[in-house]
N, C-alpha and C positions, 0 to 999 in steps of 0.2 A: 963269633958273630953267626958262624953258620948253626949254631948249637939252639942257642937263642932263636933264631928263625925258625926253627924246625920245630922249636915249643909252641911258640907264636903260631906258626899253620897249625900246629897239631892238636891246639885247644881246640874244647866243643864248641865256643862261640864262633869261632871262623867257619868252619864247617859247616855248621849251623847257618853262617849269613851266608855261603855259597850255596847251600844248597835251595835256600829261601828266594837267591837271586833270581837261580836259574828255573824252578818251579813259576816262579813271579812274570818270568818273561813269557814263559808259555803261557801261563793263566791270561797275561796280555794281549797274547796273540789270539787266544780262545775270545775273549770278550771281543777283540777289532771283529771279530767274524762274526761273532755274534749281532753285534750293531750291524756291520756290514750286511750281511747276507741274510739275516734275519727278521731283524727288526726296524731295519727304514725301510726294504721294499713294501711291507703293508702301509706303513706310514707313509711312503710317498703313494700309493694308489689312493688313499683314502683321503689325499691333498691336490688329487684332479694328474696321477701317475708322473707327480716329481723324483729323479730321480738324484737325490742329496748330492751324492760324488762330483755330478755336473751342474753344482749353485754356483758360480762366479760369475766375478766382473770383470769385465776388460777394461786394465788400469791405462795400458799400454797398448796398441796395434804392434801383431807379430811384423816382422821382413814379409814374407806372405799373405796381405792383407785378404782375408775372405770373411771379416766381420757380414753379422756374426756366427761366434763358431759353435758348432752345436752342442760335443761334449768339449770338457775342459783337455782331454789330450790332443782336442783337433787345434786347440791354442795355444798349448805347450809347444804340439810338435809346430805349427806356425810363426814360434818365439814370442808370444804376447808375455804381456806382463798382467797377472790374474789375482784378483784376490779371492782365494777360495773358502769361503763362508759354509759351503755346504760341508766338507771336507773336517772344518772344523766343530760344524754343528755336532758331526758322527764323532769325533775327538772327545765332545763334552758330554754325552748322551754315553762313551764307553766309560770314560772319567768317572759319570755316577756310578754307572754299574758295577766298576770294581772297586767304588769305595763303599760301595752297598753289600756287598763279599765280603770285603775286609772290615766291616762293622758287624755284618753277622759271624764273621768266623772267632773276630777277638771276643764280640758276647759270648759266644760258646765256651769259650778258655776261659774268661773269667766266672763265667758260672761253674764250669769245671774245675776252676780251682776254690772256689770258693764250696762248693760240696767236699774237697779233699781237707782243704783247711778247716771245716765243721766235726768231716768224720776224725782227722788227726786230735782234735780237739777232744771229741768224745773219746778216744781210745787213752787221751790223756790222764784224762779224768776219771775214766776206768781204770786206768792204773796205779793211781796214786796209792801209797802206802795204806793200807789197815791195820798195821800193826807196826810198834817199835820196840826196841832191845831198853830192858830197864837199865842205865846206869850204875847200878849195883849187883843186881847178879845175871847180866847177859841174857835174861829169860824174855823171848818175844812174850808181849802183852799189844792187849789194845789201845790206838793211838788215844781212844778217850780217858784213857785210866789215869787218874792222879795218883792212884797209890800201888805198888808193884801187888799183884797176889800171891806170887808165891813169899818176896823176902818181906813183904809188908813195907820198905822204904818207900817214903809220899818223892813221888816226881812232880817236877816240876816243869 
């Protein structure tokens, strides 16, 4: 069992998806920050200087009643019950971005494999036989020859 396991880790695909994992998480951490820190604070200034992170509602009044509360950790830490729409806005806004990434990164592979699969293809065709062995005396001829030249037997 342990033999088997250690084939199983050892294959390129495992490796492969671990490495893809952990690449994947950073890429996700790179884009939250992106949204974050990038890309809603012009969006919220040029929305009259909303600041996303702090769009909720108060579902609930915290133990500490100081409705309302200004950012959403002054209601957290208050105990309110919040529903945070802004928080999710940034969720869906990183969402596109990295499926906007991963549509341009797999276009690229597919066009790159498809330039490999044209040139394998050309190099194929490049290769193909010019010449074949006559059936009667072993003598390479041309693949278009119906008749040998040197023995004179007609091939077929």
């Amino acid at each position: 069992m342990f033999k088997e396991f250690r084939e199983f880790i050892m294959r390129g695909n495992v490796i492969d998806l671990a490495v893809g994992i952990v690449i994947g998480a950073a890429f996700g951490t790179i884009v939250n920050s992106l949204v974050k820190d990038i890309i809603m604070p012009p969006i919220g200034l040029l929305l009259g200087k909303v600041d996303f992170a702090n769009l909720f509602l108060v579902i609930k009044q915290g133990e500490t009643i100081g409705s309302p509360y200004a950012t959403l950790a002054d209601a957290q830490a208050a105990g309110a019950v919040t529903w945070n729409y802004g928080l999710f806005i940034n969720t869906i806004i990183a969402f596109f971005i990295i499926a906007l990434a991963i549509f341009m990164i797999v276009k690229a592979v597919n066009k790159a494999r498809k330039a490999m699969d044209a040139k394998k293809a050309k190099e194929a065709i490049a290769a193909a036989p010019v010449t074949k062995d006559c059936p009667f005396c072993a003598t390479a001829i041309s693949i278009k020859a119906t008749r040998c030249p040197h023995c004179t037997s007609e091939i077929k």
